[in-house]
C-alpha positions in Angstrom: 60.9 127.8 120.1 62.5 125.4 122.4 61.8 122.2 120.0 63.7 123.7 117.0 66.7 124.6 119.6 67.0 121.3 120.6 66.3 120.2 116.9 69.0 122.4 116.0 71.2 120.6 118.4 70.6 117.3 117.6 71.4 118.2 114.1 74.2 119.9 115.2 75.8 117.1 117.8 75.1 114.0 114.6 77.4 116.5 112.3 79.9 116.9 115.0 80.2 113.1 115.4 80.6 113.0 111.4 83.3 115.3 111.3 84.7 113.2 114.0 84.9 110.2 111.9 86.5 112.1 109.4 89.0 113.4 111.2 89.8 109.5 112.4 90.1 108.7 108.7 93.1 111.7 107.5 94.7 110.6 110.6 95.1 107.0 109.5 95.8 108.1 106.3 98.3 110.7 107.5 99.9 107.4 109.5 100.0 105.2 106.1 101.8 107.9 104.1 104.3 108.2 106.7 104.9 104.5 106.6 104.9 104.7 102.9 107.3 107.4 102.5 109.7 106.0 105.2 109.7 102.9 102.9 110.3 105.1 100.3 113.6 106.3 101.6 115.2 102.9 103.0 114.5 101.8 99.3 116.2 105.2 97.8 119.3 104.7 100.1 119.8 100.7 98.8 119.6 102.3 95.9 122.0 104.9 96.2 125.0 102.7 97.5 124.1 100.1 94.7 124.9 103.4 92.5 128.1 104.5 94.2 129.5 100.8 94.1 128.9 100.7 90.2 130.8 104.3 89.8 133.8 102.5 91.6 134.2 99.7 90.2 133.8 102.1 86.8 136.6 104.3 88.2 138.6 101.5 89.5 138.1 100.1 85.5 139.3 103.5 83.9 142.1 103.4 86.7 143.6 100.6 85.5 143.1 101.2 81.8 144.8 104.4 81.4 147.9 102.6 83.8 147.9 99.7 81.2 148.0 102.8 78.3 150.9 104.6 79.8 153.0 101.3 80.3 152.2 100.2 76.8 153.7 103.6 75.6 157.1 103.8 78.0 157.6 100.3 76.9 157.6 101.2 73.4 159.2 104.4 73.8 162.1 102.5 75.8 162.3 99.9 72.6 162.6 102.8 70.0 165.0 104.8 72.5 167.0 101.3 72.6 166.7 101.4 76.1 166.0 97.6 78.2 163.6 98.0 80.4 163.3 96.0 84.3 163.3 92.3 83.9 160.0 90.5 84.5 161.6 89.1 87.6 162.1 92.7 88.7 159.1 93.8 88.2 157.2 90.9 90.5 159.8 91.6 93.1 159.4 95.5 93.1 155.5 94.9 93.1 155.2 92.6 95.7 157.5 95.2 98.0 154.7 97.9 96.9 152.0 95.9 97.9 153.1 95.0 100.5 153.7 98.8 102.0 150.6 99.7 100.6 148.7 97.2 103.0 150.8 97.6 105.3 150.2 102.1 105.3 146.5 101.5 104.7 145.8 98.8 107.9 148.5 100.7 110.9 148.1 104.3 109.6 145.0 105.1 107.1 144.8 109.0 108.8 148.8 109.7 108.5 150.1 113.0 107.4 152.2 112.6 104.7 154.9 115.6 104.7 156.2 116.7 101.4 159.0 119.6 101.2 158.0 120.8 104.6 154.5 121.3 104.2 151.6 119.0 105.9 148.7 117.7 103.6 146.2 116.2 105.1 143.9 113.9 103.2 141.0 114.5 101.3 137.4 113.5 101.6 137.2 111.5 98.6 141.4 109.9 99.9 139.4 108.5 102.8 136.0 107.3 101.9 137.7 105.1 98.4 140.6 104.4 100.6 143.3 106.3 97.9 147.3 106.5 98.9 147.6 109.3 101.4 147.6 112.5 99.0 146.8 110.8 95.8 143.9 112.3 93.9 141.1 110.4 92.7 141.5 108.2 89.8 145.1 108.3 90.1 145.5 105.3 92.2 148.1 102.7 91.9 147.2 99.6 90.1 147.9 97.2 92.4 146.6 99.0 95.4 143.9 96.8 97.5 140.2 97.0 96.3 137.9 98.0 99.0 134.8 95.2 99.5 131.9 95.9 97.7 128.2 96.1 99.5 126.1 93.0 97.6 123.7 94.2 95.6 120.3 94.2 96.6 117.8 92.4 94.6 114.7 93.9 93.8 112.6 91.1 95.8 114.0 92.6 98.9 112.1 95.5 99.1 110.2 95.4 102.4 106.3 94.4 101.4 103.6 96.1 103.2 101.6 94.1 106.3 98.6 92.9 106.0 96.3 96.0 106.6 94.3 96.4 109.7 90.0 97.3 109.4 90.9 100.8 109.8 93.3 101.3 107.3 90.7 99.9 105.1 89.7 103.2 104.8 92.8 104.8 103.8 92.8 102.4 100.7 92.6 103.8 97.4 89.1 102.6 95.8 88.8 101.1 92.1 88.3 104.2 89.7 85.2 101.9 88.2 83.2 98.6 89.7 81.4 96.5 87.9 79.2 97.8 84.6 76.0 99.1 86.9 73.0 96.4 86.5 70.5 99.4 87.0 70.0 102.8 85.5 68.8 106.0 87.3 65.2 106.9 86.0 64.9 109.7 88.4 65.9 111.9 91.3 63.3 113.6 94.0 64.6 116.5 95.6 60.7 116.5 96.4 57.4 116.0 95.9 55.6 118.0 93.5 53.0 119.1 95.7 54.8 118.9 99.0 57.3 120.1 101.2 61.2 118.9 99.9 63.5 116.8 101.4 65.9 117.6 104.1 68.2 114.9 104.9 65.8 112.1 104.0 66.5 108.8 105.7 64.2 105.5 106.3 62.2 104.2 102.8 59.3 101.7 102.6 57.5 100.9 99.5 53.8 100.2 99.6 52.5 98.6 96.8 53.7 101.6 94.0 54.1 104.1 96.6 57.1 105.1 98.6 56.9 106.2 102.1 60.2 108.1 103.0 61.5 110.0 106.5 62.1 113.4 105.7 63.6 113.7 108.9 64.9 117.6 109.4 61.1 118.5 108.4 59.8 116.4 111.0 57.7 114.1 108.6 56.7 111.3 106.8 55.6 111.5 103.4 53.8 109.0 100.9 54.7 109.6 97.3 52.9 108.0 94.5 54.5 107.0 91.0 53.4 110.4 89.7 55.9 112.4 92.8 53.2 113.5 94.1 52.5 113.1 98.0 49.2 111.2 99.0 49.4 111.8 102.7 52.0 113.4 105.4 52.2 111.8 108.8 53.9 114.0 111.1 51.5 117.0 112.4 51.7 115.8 116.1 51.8 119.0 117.6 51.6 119.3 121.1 52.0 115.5 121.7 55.5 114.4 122.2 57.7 116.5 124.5 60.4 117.0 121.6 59.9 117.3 118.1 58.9 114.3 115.9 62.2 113.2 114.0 61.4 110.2 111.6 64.3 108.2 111.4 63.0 104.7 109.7 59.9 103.3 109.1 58.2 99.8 108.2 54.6 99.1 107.0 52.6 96.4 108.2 50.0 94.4 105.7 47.3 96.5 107.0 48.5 99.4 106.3 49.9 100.6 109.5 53.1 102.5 109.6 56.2 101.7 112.3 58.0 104.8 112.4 61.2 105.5 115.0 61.5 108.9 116.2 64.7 109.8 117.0 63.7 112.9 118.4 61.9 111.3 121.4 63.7 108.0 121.7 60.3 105.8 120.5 58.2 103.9 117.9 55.0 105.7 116.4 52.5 103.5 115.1 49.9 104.7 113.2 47.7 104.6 109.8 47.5 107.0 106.9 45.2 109.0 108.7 47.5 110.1 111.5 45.5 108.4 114.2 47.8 106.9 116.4 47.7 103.6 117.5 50.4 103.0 119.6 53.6 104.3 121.4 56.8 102.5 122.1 59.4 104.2 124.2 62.8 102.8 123.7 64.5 104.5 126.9 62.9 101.9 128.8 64.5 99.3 126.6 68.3 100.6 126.9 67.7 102.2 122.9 70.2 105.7 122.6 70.1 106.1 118.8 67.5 103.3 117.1 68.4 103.4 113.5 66.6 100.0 112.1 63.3 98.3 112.0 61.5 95.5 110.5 58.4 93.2 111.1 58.1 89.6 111.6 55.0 87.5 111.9 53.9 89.9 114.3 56.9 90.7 115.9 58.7 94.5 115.6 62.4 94.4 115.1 64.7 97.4 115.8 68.5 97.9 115.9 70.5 100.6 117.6 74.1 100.6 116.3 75.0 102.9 119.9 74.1 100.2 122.4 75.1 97.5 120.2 71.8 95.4 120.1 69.4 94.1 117.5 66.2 93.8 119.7 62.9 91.9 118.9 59.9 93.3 120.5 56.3 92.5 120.9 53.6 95.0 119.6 53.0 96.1 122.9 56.7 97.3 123.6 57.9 94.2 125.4 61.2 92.8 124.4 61.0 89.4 124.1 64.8 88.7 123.0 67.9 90.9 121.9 71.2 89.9 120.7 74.3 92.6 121.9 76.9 92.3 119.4 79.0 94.8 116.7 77.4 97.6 115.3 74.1 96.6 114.0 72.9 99.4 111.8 70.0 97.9 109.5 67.3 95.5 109.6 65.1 93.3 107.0 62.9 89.8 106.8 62.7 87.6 104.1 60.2 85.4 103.2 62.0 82.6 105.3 61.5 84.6 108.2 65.9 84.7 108.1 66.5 88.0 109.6 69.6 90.2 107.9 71.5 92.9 109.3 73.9 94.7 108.4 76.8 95.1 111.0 79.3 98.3 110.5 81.9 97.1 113.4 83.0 94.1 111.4 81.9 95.2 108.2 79.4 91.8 107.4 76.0 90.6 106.9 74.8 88.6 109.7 71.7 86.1 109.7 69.1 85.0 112.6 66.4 82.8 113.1 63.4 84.0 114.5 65.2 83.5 118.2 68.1 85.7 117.2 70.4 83.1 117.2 73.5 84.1 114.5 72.8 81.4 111.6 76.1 82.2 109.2 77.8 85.5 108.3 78.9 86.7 105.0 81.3 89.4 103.8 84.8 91.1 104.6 86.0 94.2 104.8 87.3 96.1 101.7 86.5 97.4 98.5 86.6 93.9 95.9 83.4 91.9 94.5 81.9 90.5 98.1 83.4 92.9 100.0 82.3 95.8 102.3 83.2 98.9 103.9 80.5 100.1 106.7 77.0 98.9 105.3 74.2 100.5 106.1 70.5 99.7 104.6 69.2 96.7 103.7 66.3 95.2 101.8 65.1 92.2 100.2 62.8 91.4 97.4 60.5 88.4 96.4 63.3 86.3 95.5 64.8 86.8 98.7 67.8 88.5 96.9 69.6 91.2 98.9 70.0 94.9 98.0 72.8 96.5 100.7 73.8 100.6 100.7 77.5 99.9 100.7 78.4 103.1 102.3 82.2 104.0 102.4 82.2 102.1 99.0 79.3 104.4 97.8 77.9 102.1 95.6 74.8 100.0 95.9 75.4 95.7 95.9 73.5 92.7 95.5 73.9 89.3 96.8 72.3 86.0 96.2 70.1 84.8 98.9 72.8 82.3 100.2 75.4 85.0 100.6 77.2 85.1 97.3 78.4 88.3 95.1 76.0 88.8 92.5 76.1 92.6 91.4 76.8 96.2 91.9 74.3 98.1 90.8 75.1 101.5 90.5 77.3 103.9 92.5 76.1 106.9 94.8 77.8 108.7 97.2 77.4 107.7 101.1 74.1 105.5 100.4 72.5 105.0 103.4 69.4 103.6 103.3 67.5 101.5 100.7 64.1 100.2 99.8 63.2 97.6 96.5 59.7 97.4 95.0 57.5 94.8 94.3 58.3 95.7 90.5 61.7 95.9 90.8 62.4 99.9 91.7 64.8 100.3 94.2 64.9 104.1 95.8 68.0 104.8 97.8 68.5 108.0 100.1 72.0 109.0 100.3 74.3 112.0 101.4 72.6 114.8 99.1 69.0 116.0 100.0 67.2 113.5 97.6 65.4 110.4 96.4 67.0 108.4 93.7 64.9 106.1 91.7 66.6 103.3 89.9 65.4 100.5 87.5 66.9 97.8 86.0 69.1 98.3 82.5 67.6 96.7 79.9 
């Protein structure tokens, strides 16, 4: 009874940290649309004045048309009347005295109150804001009343461009509705074995030959499933020997058959064969581990990473750590057949490469959501040709690259993919958010 409460609670403390996460993402995209909209409303407002200066100098226009119309028509009803109109010299002189008061009413006293037959009227709104003759309703102004400045118009290049986006409001960015076409096609999904318990939260995969081993971690075992789905063996029934229940997390096989499994549950590595005799156990408190989530082997060698502590350690198969290298987020771990160790690194979002020494080689990738890019990776495998399969996880799709680093592929999209495990043959299996196995091949 005590094991599955503080099962139960382990389950219960990893979803809280999920949720966690989540929450951290709608905050920083609750922070990008407030940037975007204020944008959004010092662009409206240019806008808007650009729009009020063009219904001016429209007015303005009109104004002066319709004062050009009614002179036309005294002028000629003058000349029918037989009436001579004001000299031209006249004219000039009387307009000049205008303007002149005009300037001089608007500059020393724009607010005055103009008395007319003993009443006061004070002026308008619309007298003050287009800068009208005291009293004088709009679009009755005088022609040769002074034009008020105009605002330049604002080009459309100088709308403010958005900064260069930090790593965490990577994840606020909207993804591509399609990636590449997929390279490989689903052939199947396990929720289960045929004959055998089903999967709960399935984790770590390792093919052997045609067989897949895979971590059904919430029921506390390991299960090897042969190309018919159904399972061979279970590894898991060690009642009564580990103070805490046996939580597979990962696993990698050795040549001879024997199986490297982290339990999460108790903090160590289980090695043992098919049989379920143990052969030996690693305890990863005494090495600093708090939540182990990779391994691999290496001519000998067991290699684990633990994204909590920060450190991708290499160990003997005794338990002795014989180097470690303390850096980002290292999440997963794999060997290829030029004994260049990959892992994938979720604090800066990149691939990084050791010798057998753990010293960092090179680095590939950025962060984002393009060809070579990635958001968060999690497993990693290689196959013969040293190519490398990656479960791009906040991308949820599945990637390959070259073995120098470059883009090659996506192969297919899955949601939250987390780990990932490629056949001799070319299968690749892939454990992702939902309760299930899915089996890809490649399209033909």
């Amino acid at each position: 009874m005590n094991y599955q409460l503080e099962n139960d609670r382990t389950i219960l403390e990893n979803r809280l940290v999920d949720a966690q996460q989540e929450i951290n993402v709608l905050r920083e995209l609750c922070r990008t649309l407030m940037q975007k909209r204020q944008i959004e409303e010092k662009v409206a407002e240019k806008l808007s004045i650009q729009s009020l200066n063009d219904k001016d100098e429209k007015a303005e226009q009109k104004t002066a048309k319709q004062e050009d119309e009614s002179k036309t028509t005294m002028s000629t009803q003058q000349r029918d009347a037989g009436i001579a109109g004001p000299s031209k010299s006249e004219l000039s002189e009387e307009g000049q005295r205008e303007k002149g008061q005009s300037s001089q009413s608007s500059i020393v006293e724009p607010l005055r109150i103009e008395i007319q037959e003993g009443t006061m009227k004070e002026p308008t709104h619309t007298d003050i804001k287009r800068k009208l003759p005291i009293g004088q309703k709009d679009g009755k102004a005088m022609a040769d009343q002074s034009k008020r400045p105009k605002m330049p118009k604002e080009s459309k290049r100088a709308i403010p461009e958005w900064k260069p986006m930090t790593r965490r409001e990577l994840l606020t960015m909207k993804r591509p509705a399609t990636f590449a076409t997929p390279e490989y096609r689903l052939s199947r999904r396990l929720p289960g074995p045929q004959n055998g318990q089903p999967f709960k939260y399935p984790k770590g995969l390792a093919f052997i030959g045609n067989r897949l081993a895979v971590c059904n971690s919430d029921n506390n075992m390991v299960q090897i499933i042969n190309q018919d789905d159904m399972c061979e063996s279970v590894l898991g029934t060690f009642d009564g020997q580990f103070p805490k229940p046996f939580r597979p997390i990962n696993v990698a096989v050795s040549k001879h058959k024997h199986y490297f499994i982290i339990d999460d549950g108790n903090l160590q590595i289980v090695v043992c064969d098919e049989t379920k005799t143990i052969i030996k156990l690693i305890d990863l408190r005494l090495l600093g581990a708090d939540s182990p989530t990779g391994i691999a082997l290496q001519n000998g060698f067991i290699l684990v990473t633990d994204q909590k502590v920060s450190k991708l350690m290499k160990l003997t198969r005794d338990g002795k750590c014989v180097g470690q290298y303390k850096e980002g987020f290292p999440h997963s771990v794999a060997v290829n057949s030029n004994d260049v160790i990959l892992v994938t690194d979720n604090a800066t979002s990149r691939i990084k490469c050791f010798d057998s020494s753990l010293n960092l080689l090179h680095q590939y990738c950025t962060p984002g959501n393009d060809n070579g890019q990635l958001l968060y990776p999690r497993g990693i495998d290689v196959d013969e040709q040293n190519n490398v399969f990656i479960c791009d996880w906040n991308n949820h799709r599945a990637v390959k690259f070259k073995p120098g680093g470059e883009w090659q592929c996506t192969l297919f999209q899955i949601r939250c993919p987390e780990y990932i495990a490629v056949a001799d043959d070319g299968r690749v299996a892939v454990a992702g958010e939902t309760h299930c196995i899915e089996i890809y091949v490649p399209s033909e």
